[in-house]
N, C-alpha and C positions, 0 to 999 in steps of 0.2 A: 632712906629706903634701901632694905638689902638687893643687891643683885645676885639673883637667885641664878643665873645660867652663870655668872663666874664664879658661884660657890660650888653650881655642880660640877662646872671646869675643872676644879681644885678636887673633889674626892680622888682618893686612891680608888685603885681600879683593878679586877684582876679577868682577864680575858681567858676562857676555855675553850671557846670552837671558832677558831680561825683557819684558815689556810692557806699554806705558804705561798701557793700559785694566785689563788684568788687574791693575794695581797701585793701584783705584781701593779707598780707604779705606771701611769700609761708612756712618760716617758721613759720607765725601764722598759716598757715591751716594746716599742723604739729599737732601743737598742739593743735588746736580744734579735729580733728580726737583723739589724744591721751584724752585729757580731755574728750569726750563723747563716748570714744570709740567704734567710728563710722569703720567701714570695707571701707576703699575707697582704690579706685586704684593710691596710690604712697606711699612711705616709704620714699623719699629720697627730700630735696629741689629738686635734678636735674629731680628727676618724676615729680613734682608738674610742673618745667619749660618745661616739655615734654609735657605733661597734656595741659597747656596754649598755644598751636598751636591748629588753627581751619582750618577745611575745608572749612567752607564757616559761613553765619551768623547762620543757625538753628545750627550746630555742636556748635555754640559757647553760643547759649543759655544751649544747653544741657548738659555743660562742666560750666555752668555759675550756674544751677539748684543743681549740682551735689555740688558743692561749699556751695551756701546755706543751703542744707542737713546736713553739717558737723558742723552748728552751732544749737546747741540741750540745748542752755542754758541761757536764760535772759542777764546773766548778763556779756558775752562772747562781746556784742555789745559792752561794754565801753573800752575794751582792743582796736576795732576795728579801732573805732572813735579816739581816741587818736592818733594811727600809721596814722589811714588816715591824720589827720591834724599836726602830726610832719612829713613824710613824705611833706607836702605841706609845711609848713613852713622852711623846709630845702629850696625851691623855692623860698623864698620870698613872696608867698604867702602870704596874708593881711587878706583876707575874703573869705570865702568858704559857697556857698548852699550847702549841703548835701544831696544825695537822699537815704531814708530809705523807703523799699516795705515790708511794716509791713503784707498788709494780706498773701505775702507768706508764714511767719514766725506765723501766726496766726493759720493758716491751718492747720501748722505741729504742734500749741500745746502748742506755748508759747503764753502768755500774753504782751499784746499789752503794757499796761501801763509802765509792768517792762522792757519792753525793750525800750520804750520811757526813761525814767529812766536811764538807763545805760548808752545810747546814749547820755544824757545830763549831766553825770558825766563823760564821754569821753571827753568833747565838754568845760566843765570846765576846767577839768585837761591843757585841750592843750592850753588854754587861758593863765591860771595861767603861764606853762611852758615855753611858745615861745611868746607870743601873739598876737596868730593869732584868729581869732574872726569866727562863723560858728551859721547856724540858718541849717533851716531843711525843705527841701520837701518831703513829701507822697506820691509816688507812690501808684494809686489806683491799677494798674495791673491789664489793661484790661480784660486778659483771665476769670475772674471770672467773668464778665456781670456786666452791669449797676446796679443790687436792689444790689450786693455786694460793690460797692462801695460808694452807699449810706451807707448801716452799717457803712463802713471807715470813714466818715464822721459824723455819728454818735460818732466813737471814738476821732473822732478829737475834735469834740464839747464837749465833755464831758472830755478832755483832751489833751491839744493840745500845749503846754509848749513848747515853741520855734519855732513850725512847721508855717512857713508862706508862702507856697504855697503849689501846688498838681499838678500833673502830672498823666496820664497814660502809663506807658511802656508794656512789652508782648508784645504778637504776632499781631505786624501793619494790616498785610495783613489780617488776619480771625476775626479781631477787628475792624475796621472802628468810625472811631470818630462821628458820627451825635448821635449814641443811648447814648451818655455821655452828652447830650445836659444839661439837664435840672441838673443833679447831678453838674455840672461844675457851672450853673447859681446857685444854692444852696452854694455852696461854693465861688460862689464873693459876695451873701449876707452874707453870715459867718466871711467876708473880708481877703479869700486867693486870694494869686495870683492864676496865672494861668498860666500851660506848660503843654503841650505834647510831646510828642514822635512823629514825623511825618518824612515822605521823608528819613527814614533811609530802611527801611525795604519793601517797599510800593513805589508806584508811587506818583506824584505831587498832585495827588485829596487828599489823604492823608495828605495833608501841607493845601490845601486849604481848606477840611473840616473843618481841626483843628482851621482855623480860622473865616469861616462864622458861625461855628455851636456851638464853644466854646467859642468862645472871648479869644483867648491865647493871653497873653502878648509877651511868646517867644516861640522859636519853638524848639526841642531839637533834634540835628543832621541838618533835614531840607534840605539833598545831592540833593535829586531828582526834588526837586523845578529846580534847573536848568535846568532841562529839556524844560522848559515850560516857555520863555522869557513873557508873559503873567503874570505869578504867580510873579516871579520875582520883576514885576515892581510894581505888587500888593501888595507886603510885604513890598516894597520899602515905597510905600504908606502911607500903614497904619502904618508904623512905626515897625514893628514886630521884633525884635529881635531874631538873631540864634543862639543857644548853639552850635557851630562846635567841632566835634571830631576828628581831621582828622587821627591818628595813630591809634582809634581804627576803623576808616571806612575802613582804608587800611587791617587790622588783619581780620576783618571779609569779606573782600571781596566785601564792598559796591564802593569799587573805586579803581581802579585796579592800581594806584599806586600815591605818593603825587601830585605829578605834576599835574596829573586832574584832581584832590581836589578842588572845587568849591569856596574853601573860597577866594580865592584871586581874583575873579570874582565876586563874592558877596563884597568884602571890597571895589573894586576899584568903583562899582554900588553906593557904599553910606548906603549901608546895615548895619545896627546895628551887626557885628556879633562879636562872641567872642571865645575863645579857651579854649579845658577843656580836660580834659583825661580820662572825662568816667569812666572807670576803671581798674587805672592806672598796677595797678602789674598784672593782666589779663593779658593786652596789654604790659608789660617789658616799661613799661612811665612814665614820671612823667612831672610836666609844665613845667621845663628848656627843656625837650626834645621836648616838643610842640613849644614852639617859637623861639630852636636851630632847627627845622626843614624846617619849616616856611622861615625862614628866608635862609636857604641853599636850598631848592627846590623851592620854591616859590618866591624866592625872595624879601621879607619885608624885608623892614629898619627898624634897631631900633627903627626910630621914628613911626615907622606904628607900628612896636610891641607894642610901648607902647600906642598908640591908642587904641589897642585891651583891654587892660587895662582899658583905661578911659570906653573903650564901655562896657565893663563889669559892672564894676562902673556906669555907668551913669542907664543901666538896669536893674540891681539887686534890690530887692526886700529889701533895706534898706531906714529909710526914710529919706524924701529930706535933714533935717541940715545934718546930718549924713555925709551923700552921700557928700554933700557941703566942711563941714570938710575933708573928707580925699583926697576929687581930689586936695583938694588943699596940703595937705602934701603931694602926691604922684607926683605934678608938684613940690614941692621941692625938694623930692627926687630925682626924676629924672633928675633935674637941675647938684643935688651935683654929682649923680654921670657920667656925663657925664664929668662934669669937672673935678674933681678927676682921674678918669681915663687917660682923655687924656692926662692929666697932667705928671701923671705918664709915658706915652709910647713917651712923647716928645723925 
């Protein structure tokens, strides 16, 4: 009898929407509180896993804010980055986007650059160690308005080592994507990709703004689109690609339980979408627990699992040889390990 959850253990994996903070170890925020000797409410890993239950999505912004707070140091990000991508590469994991929201960290008073810096000796280190390979998205972080995320952009141009797209996350609902119009077209002539944050937080115009008025490539979450069999077949369309979360939609309350989690209704439609975990130690996740889920609630096949893979791959913001090269080492992979296995459970 095959075992199917250590064959899904085994696919290659390529992770899009992660975030470096929400990737923080509970016993690394430990020791960021000790190292900056920050006052925060836990002393103990098991507070920290107390602390990580939300009421709903704002509780989990403000428990997500509280986190950030505790990192008061440049060079605390390359410790970050490193766990986030040995954690991923424990998964199998291949290639990782990264998302870093430098202006919130900018606000508080560190230096953009040196924490660019840090982030790209993390992103080393993990290469060197596992080799797993990671580039980097900008969060502009809408709550700060449009003329600030022009600055961001500013930084990017003036320094921009690795970062090959941008994104807006923050507050959906009190942020609406049209006034990002022209900063977003500024940065496809600078040649970043393009994502947003839509349909997590926010109704379906949300997903649709983000796409008449930005030009996103892909959408990141993207739940509430299903509402709206219209938008759907719209995304369908234009090709748009989903970043889906599903463990951390269930934590915060965007979808009241896996089961009617949209992703399996958007994969079966022909939808580009893919699977990511957000962020992961936040949410008690990692990607084997994404496509061991998936796969028990939803019901995907291995082979659909590893579909989710290629569509990662296929969307990711690496270029086309690149991309060429590795779908084809990852159909070998997947070849070996299908055979190996079953081999083994004959």
């Amino acid at each position: 009898m095959v075992n199917t959850e250590a064959l899904i253990r085994a696919l290659p994996k390529v992770e899009q929407h992660v975030h470096i903070v929400g990737s923080t170890r509970p016993e690394t925020l430990l020791w960021l509180v000790d190292d900056g000797e920050a006052e925060k409410p836990f002393e103990t890993v098991a507070d920290v896993r107390r602390f990580f239950q939300y009421r709903n999505f704002s509780h989990f912004i403000e428990v997500y804010m509280t986190v950030f707070r505790c990192i008061t140091r440049e060079d605390q990000f390359q410790r970050l980055t490193y766990e986030l991508l040995e954690d991923d590469a424990r998964c199998n994991v291949k290639f990782v986007e990264a998302s870093f929201s430098a202006p919130d960290h900018v606000r508080e008073g560190l230096d953009y650059g040196l924490m660019l810096d840090a982030i790209n000796r993390g992103v080393a280190n993990a290469r060197r160690d596992f080799g797993i390979h990671c580039n980097l998205r900008i969060d502009l972080v809408r709550n700060y308005g449009p003329d600030f995320g022009m600055q961001v952009l500013d930084w990017i141009e003036n320094k921009g080592d690795n970062i090959v797209s941008i994104d807006i996350g923050g507050s959906e609902e009190k942020f609406p994507p049209k006034p990002y119009a022209r900063i977003y077209e500024r940065a496809r002539e600078m040649g970043l990709h393009l994502v947003a944050h839509a349909g997590e937080a926010a109704g379906p115009q949300s997903v649709r703004d983000a796409i008449d008025y930005l030009h996103v490539e892909r959408i990141g979450h993207g739940v509430t689109a299903s509402q709206d069999p219209h938008l759907v077949d719209y995304i369908l369309r234009r090709n748009i690609a989903i970043e889906m979360c599903p463990t951390s939609n269930l934590r915060t309350g965007v979808v009241p339980c896996l089961e009617k989690h949209p992703i399996r209704a958007f994969f079966d439609k022909g939808i580009k979408v893919t699977v990511n975990t957000d962020d992961p130690s936040m949410f008690n996740t990692d990607m084997n627990n994404e496509y061991i889920q998936l796969h028990k609630r939803l019901n995907f096949t291995v082979s659909e699992l590893f579909q989710l893979t290629l569509n990662a791959l296929d969307t990711s913001f690496l270029p086309k040889a690149q991309k060429a090269r590795i779908d084809k080492a990852f159909k070998e992979e997947y070849k070996d390990i299908i055979t190996v296995l079953c081999n083994h459970n004959d």
